[in-house]
C-alpha positions as CSV (number, residue, x, y, z in Angstrom):
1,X,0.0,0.0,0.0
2,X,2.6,2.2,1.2
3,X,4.3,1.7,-2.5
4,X,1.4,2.2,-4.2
5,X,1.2,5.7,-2.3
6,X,5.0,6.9,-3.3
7,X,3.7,5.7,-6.5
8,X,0.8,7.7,-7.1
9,X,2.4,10.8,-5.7
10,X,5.2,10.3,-7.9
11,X,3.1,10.0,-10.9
12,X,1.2,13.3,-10.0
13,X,4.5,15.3,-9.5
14,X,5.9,14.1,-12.7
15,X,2.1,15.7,-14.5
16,X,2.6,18.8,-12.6
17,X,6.2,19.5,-13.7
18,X,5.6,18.5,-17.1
19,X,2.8,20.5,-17.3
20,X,4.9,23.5,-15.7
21,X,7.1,23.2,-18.2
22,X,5.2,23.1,-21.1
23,X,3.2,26.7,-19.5
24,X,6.6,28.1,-19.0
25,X,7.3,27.5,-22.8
26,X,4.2,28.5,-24.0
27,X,4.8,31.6,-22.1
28,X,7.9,32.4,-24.7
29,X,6.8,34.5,-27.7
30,X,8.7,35.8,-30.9
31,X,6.8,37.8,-33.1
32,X,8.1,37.1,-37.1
33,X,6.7,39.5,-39.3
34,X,6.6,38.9,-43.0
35,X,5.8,40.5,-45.9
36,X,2.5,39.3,-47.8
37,X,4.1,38.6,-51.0
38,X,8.0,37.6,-51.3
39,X,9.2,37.4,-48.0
40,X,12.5,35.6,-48.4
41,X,11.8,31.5,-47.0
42,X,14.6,30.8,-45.7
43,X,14.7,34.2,-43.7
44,X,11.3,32.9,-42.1
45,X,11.6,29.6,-42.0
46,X,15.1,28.5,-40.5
47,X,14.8,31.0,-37.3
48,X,11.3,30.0,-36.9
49,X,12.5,26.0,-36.7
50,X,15.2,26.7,-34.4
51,X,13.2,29.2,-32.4
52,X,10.3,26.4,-31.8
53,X,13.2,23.8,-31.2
54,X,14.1,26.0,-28.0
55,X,10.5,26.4,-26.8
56,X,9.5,28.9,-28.3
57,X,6.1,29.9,-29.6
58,X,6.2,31.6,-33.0
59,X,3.8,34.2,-34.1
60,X,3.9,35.0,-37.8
61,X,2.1,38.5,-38.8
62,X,1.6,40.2,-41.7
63,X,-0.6,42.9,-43.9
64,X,-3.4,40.0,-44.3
65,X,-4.7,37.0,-42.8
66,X,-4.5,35.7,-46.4
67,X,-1.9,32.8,-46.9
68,X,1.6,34.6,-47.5
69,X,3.7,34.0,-50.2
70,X,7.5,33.5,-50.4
71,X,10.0,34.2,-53.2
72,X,10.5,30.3,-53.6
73,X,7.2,29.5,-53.2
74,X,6.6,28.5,-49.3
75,X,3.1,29.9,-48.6
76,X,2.3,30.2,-44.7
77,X,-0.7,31.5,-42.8
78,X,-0.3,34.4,-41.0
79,X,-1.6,34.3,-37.1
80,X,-1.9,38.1,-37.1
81,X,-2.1,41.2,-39.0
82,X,1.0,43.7,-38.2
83,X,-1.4,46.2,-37.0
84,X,-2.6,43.7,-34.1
85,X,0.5,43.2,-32.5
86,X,1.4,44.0,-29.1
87,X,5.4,44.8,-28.6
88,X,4.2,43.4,-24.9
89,X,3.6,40.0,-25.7
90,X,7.2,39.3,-27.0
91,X,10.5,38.5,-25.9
92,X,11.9,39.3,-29.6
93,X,10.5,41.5,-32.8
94,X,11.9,39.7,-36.1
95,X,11.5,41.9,-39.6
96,X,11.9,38.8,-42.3
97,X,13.6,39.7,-45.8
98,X,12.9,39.7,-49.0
99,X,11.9,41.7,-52.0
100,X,8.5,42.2,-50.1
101,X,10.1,43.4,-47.2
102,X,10.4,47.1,-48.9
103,X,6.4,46.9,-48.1
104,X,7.4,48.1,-44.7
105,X,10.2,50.3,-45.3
106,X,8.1,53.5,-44.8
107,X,5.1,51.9,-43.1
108,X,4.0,54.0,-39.6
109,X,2.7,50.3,-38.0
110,X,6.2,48.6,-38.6
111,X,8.0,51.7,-37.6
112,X,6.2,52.2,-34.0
113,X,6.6,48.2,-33.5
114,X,10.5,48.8,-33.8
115,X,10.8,51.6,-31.4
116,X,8.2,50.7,-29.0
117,X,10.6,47.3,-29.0
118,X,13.5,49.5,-28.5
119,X,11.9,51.4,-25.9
120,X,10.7,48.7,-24.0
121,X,14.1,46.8,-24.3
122,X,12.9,43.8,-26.5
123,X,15.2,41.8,-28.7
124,X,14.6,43.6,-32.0
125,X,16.0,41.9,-35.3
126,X,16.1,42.3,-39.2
127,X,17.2,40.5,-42.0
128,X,18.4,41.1,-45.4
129,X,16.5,44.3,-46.9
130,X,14.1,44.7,-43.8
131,X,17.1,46.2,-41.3
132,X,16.1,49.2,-44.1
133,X,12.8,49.0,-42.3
134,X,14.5,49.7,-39.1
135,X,16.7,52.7,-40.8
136,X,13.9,54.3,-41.8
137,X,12.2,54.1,-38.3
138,X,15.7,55.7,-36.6
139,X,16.5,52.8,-34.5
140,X,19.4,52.2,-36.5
141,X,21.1,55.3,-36.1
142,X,24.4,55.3,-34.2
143,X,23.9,51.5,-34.4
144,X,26.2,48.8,-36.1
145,X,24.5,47.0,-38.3
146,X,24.2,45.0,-41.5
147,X,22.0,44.6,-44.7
148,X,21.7,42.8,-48.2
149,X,24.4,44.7,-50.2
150,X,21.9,47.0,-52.4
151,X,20.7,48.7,-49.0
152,X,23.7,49.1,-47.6
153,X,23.7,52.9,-48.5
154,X,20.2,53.6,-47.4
155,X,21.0,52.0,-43.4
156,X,24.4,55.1,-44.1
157,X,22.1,58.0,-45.2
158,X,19.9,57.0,-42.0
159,X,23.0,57.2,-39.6
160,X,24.0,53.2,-39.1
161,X,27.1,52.4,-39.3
162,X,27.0,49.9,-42.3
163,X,29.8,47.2,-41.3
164,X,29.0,44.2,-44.2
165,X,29.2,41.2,-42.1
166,X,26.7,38.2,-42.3
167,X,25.4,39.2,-39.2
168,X,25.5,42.5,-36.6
169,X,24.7,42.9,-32.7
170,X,24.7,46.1,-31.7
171,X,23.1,45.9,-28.2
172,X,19.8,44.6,-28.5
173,X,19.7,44.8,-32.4
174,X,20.5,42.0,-34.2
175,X,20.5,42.8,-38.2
176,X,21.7,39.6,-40.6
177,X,22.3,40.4,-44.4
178,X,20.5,37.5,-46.4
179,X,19.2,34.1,-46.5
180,X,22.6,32.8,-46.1
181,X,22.8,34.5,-42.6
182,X,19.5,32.9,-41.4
183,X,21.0,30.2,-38.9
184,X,23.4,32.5,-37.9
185,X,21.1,35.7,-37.2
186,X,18.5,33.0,-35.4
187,X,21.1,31.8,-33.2
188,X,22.5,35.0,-32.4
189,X,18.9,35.9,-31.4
190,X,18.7,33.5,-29.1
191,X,22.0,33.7,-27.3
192,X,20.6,37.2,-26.7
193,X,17.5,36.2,-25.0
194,X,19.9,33.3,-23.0
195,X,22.0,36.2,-21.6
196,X,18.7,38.6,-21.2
197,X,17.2,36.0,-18.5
């Protein structure tokens, strides 16, 4: 009897902790936002793979609810539109690349996300032409950071100092340059929320 007792307590600590554990993680949120036409698939997908392979919870958000479209043909569903998300909610803000991305380079939404982040000290990243979105909304200035070539100017005439690399922390701003950056920018996100805990 006795045994049966050590067993049955056993068994409901073991539900309890997993179930701990599995709030805790739930309780982890990155916001990816994407452009509704050509974002850049690699730029979304690798991060988002090894951002849900460390517990976190993914949250994809765009201009419409419609299914997105990437430049190589991945199509995802957006959870949220752009203008729905709350800076709050997340321990990292993540501008995804490609040609599509210039749809945010002068929009007010994706400009008050990336200062509101930078006000509130969240993890705020962009990659490949969408740390132009960041230029443009003077977070960048003073800041080292990195873009796909062609931008490289623009992120200058905005007041970041434009290094070239693959990828660029400068503080809290993580910037990668293209799709060949993606594991690299992903992990240096996360080594940045390891050391923000």
């Amino acid at each position: 009897m006795a045994i049966f007792i050590k067993t049955f307590i056993f068994s409901i600590f073991l539900i309890l902790l997993s179930f701990f554990s599995l709030s805790a993680k739930n309780g982890k949120k990155i916001l990816m936002i994407i452009a509704h036409q050509n974002f850049r698939d690699e730029e979304l997908l690798v991060p988002k793979k090894i951002f849900e392979k460390e517990g976190y919870q993914v949250i994809i958000a765009s201009s419409s609810l419609k299914p997105a479209k990437g430049m190589l043909g991945a199509v995802v569903t957006p959870n949220i539109l752009i203008n729905q998300a709350k800076v709050d909610e997340y321990e990292a803000i993540v501008f995804v690349g490609g040609v599509g991305a210039q749809e945010y380079f002068h929009d007010a939404t994706a400009h008050k996300i990336a200062k509101e982040a930078i006000s509130k000290g969240k993890i705020l990243a962009a990659i490949c032409l969408a740390p132009r979105t960041l230029a443009e909304a003077g977070v960048l200035k003073g800041k080292k950071a990195t873009v796909w070539s062609s931008e490289g100017k623009a992120l200058e005439a905005k007041g970041a100092i434009y290094t070239g690399k693959n990828v660029e922390i400068d503080g809290k701003i993580v910037t990668g340059s293209g799709p060949q950056a993606a594991e690299e920018f992903a992990k240096s996100i996360l080594n940045l929320l390891k050391v923000q805990k």
